[in-house]
C-alpha positions as CSV (number, residue, x, y, z in Angstrom):
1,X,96.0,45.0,76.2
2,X,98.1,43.2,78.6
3,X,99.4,39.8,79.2
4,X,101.4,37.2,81.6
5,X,101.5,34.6,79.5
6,X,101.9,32.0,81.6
7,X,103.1,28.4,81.7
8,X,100.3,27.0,83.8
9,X,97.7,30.0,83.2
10,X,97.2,33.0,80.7
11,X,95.8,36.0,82.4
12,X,94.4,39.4,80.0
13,X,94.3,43.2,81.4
14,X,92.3,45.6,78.9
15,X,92.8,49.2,79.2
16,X,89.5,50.9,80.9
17,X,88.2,47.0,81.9
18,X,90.8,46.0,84.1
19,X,91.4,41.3,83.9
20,X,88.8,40.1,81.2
21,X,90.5,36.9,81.0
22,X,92.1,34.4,83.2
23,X,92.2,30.9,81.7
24,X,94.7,28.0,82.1
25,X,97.5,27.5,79.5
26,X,95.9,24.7,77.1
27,X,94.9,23.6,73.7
28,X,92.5,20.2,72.9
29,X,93.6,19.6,69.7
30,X,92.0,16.8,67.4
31,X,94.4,14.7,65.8
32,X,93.3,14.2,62.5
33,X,91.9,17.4,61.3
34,X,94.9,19.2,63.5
35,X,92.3,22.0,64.5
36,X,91.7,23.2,68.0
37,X,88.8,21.6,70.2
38,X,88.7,23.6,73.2
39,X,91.1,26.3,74.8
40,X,91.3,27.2,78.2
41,X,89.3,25.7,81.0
42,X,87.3,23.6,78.5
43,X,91.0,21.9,77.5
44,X,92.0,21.6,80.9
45,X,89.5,19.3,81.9
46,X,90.2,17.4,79.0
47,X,94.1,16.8,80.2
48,X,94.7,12.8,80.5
49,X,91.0,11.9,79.5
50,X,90.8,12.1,75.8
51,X,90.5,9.6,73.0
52,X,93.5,8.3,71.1
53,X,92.6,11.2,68.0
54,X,92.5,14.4,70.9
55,X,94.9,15.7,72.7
56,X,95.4,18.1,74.8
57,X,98.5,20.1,75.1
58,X,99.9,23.2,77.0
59,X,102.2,24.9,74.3
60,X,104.3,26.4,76.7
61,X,106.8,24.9,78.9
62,X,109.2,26.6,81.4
63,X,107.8,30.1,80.8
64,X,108.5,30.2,77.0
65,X,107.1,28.5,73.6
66,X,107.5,24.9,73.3
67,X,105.1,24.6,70.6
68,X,104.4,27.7,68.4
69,X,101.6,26.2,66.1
70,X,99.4,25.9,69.3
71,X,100.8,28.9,71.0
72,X,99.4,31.2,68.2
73,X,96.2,29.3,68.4
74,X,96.1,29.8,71.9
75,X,97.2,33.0,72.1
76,X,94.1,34.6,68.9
77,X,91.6,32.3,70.8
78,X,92.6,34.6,74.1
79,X,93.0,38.3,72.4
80,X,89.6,37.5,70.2
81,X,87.9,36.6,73.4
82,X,89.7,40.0,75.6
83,X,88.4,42.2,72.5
84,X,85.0,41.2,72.1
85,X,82.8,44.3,72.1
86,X,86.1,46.3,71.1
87,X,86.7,48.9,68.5
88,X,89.5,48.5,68.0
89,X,90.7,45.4,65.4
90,X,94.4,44.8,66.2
91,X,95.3,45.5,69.5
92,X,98.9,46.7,71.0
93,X,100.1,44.3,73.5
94,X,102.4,44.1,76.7
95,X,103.4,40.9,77.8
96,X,105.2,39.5,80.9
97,X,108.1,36.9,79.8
98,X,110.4,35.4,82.2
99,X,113.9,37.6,82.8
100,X,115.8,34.5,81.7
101,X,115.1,33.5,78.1
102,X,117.1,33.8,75.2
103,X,117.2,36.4,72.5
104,X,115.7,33.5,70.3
105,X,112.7,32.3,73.0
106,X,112.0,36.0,72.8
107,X,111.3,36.5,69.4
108,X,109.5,33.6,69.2
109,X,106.8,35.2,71.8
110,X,106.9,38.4,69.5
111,X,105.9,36.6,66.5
112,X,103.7,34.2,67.9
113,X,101.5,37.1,68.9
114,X,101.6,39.3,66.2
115,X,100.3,36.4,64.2
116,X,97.7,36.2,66.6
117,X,96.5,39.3,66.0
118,X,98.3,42.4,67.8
119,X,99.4,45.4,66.1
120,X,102.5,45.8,68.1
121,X,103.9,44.0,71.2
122,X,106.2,45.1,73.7
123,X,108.2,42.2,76.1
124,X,108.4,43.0,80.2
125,X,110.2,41.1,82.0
126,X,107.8,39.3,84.7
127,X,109.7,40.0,87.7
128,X,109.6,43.9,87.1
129,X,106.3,43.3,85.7
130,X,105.2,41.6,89.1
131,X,106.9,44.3,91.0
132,X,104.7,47.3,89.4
133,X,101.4,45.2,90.0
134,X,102.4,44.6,93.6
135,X,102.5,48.4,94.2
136,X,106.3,48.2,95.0
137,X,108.1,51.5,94.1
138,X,110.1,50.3,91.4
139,X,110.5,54.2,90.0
140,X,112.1,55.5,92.7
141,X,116.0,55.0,93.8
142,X,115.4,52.4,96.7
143,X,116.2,48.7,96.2
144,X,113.1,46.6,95.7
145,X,113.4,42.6,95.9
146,X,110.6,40.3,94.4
147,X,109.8,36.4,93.9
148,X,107.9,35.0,91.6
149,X,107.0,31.8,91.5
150,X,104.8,30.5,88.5
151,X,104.4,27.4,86.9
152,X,107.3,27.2,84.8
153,X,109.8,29.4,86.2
154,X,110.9,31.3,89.5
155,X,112.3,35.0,88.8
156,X,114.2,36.3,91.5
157,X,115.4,40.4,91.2
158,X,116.2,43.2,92.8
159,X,115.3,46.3,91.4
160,X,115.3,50.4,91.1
161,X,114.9,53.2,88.8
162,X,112.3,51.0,86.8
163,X,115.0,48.6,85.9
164,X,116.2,45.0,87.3
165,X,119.9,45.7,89.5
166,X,120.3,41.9,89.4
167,X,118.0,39.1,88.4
168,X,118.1,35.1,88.2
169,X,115.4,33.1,86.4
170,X,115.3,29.2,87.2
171,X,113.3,26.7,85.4
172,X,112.2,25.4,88.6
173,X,108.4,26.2,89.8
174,X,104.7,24.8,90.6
175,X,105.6,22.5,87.7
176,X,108.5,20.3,89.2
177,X,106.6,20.9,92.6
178,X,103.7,18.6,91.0
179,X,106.5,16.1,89.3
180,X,108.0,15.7,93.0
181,X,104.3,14.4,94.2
182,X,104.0,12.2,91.3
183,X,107.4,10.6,91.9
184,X,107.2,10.1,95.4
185,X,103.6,8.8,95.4
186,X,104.8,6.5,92.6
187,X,108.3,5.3,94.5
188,X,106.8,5.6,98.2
189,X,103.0,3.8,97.6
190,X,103.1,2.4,94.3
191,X,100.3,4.5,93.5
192,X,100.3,6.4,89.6
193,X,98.6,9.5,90.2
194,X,98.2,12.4,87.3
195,X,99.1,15.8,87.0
196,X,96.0,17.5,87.9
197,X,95.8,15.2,90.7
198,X,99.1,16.3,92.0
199,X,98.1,19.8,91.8
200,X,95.2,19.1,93.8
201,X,97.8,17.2,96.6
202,X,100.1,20.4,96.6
203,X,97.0,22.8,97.2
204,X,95.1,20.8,100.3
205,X,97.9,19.2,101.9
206,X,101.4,20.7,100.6
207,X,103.3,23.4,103.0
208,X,106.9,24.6,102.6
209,X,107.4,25.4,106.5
210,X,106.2,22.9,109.4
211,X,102.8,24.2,110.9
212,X,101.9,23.5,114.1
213,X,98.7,21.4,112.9
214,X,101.0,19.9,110.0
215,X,99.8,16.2,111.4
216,X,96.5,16.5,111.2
217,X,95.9,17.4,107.5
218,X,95.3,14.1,106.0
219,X,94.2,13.4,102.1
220,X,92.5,10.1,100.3
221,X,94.1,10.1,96.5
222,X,93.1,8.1,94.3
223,X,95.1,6.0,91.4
224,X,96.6,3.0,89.7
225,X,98.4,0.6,91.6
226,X,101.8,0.0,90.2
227,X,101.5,-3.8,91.1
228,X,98.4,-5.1,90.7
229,X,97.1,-2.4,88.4
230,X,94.0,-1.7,89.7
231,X,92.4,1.3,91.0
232,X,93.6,2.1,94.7
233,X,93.1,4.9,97.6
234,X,96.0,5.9,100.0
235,X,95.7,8.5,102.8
236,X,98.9,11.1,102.8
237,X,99.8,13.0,105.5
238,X,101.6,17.2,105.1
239,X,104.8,16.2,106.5
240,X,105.2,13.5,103.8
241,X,104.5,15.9,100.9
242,X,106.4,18.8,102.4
243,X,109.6,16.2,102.1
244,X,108.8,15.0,98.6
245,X,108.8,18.6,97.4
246,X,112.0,19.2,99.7
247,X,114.5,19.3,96.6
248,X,112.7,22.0,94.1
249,X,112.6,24.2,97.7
250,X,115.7,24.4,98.2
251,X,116.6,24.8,94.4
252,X,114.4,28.1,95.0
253,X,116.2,29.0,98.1
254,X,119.8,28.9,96.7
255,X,118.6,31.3,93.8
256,X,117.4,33.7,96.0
257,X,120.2,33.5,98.4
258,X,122.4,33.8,95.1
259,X,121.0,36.9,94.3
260,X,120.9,38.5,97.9
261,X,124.9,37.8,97.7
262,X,124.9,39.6,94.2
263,X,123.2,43.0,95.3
264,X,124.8,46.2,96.2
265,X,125.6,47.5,99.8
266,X,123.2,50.0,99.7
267,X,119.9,48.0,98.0
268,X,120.6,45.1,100.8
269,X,119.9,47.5,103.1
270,X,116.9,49.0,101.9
271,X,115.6,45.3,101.0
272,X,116.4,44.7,105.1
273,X,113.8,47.5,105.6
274,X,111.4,46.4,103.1
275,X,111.5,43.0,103.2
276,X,111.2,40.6,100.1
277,X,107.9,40.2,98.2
278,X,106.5,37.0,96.8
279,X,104.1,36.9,94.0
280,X,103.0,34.6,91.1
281,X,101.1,31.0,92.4
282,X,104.0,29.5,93.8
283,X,103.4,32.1,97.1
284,X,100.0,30.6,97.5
285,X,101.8,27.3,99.1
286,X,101.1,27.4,102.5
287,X,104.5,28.4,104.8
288,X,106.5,29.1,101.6
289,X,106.8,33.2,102.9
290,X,108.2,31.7,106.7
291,X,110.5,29.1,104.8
292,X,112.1,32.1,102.6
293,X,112.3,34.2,106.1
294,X,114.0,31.6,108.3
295,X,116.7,30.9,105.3
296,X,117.6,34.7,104.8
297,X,116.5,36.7,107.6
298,X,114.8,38.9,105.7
299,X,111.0,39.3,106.3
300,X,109.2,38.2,103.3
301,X,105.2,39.6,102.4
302,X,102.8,38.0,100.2
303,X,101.3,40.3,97.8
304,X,97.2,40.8,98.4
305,X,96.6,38.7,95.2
306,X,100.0,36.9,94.1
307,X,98.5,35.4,91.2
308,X,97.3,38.5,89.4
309,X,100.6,40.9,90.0
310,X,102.0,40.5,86.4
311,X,99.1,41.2,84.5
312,X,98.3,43.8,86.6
313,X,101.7,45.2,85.8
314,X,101.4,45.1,82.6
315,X,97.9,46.6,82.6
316,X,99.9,49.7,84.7
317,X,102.6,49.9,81.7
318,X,100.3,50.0,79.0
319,X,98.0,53.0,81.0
320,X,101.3,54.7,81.5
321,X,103.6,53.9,77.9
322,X,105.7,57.4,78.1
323,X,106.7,57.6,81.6
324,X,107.6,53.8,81.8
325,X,108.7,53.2,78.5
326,X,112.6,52.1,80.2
327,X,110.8,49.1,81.6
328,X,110.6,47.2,78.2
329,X,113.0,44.3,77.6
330,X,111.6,43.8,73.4
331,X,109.6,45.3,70.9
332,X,108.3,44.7,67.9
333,X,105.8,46.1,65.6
334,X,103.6,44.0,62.5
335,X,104.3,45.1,59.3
């Protein structure tokens, strides 16, 4: 079984099946009983509209565990679900983590899952993870560059011979994109707005690059006014959100020019020919692959289906455990 694990969503990859699984990151948990409501889609509708006794909660934050009570709820509620119809009882398990954490974030994902459930677990890294479900040749001696941009975390890397050259993680993803909308909709027109409505802002009217029909894409959103307190509709324009999400950008930017000033002679070239592939949800916003372009020169693809690249990686490693068993960053087995 394979796993990206993932701030904002968990997707699963079973050997012979292909993705069984794809459900966002949360846990409805009641209160008073402390036992898990819903998990999943279910939860996620439930984010800012439960009662005073629910809540609903997405144990991980930044790409690693923030709450390991509800990260091993989450995580047996997701491999019970993959293994339904399954012979087999505890299953082995790769999961994508970002490059970045520490020794300690790591073991924490290791335990959190064998207490779930699986019988052994081996730790990818996400960006080599990405790479391998994007089809890039990360086996062979040619330098390889990927971004990907998830919920919690951007990994940036070059890579070759199934291993990562040079690799920066930043704690800066879809995530602070949202926060950006809320704070400017907050500080610019008064207006409170949540965090699934901010998602729903950076999907329909959010851009990276300026489009030639960047004026015309208008939004109504709906919220609290700050001063009267009532409920109130404003109309946004793209421009207006493309600045408020101006500063996590460029934050993005400078890690990837960072790492282009880090890489060998010889891999810079072959990323020249390549180009630089972007994966993970973050490449879905719209002119994010031209804004990455015009700041380094380099042409920059979009894999076909950014959002399922790191399962799909680590669906490829588990088929393939002997001939790619150098592309493993942790293991552990349960006792």
């Amino acid at each position: 079984m394979g796993m990206d694990l993932g701030t904002a969503n968990t997707l699963v990859y079973v050997t012979g099946k292909g993705i069984v699984l794809a459900e966002p990151s949360v846990v409805a948990m009641d209160q008073k009983t402390k036992r898990p409501l819903a998990v999943g889609a279910e939860a996620k509708k439930m984010l800012g509209r439960t009662p005073g006794d629910v809540i609903a909660l997405r144990p991980l934050r930044d790409g690693v565990i923030a709450d390991f009570d509800t990260a091993e709820v989450m995580l047996k509620h997701f491999i019970q679900r993959a293994n339904e119809g399954s012979k087999v009882i505890r299953p082995r398990l790769v999961i994508g983590i970002p490059s970045g954490v520490t020794e300690v974030e790591r073991r924490a994902v290791m335990e959190a899952a064998l207490q779930a459930g699986a019988s052994e677990v081996f730790l990818i890294d996400e960006p080599i993870a990405a790479a391998i479900g994007a089809g890039l040749p990360v086996s062979e001696p040619t330098g390889t560059m990927i971004i990907d941009i998830g919920g919690g975390t951007t990994e940036v890397a070059v890579m070759s011979l199934q291993g990562s050259v040079i690799s920066e993680s930043v704690r800066i993803a879809g995530d602070e994109l949202s926060d950006s909308i809320v704070n400017y909709m907050k500080k610019v027109h008064n207006l409170v707005i949540g965090e699934r409505t901010a998602e729903e802002i950076k999907i329909k009217v959010g851009s990276a690059y300026p489009g030639p029909d960047d004026h015309e894409i208008t939004m109504e959103v709906r919220g609290l006014h700050l001063l009267s307190g009532l409920p109130r509709t404003v109309t946004i324009k793209g421009p207006e959100i493309r600045e408020s999400m101006s500063e996590p950008l460029s934050t993005i930017i400078e890690a990837v020019k960072r790492t282009l000033e880090r890489t060998p002679p010889e891999l810079a070239s072959d990323i020249i020919d390549r180009g630089i592939m972007l994966a993970g949800g973050g490449a879905l916003l719209r002119g994010i692959d031209t804004l990455i372009s015009h700041e380094t020169g380099i042409v920059t693809h979009i894999a076909n289906d950014p959002l399922t690249c790191v399962v799909l990686g680590t669906g490829k490693v588990i088929e393939n455990l002997k001939q790619m068993d150098r592309v493993f960053s942790g293991r552990s087995r349960s006792l």
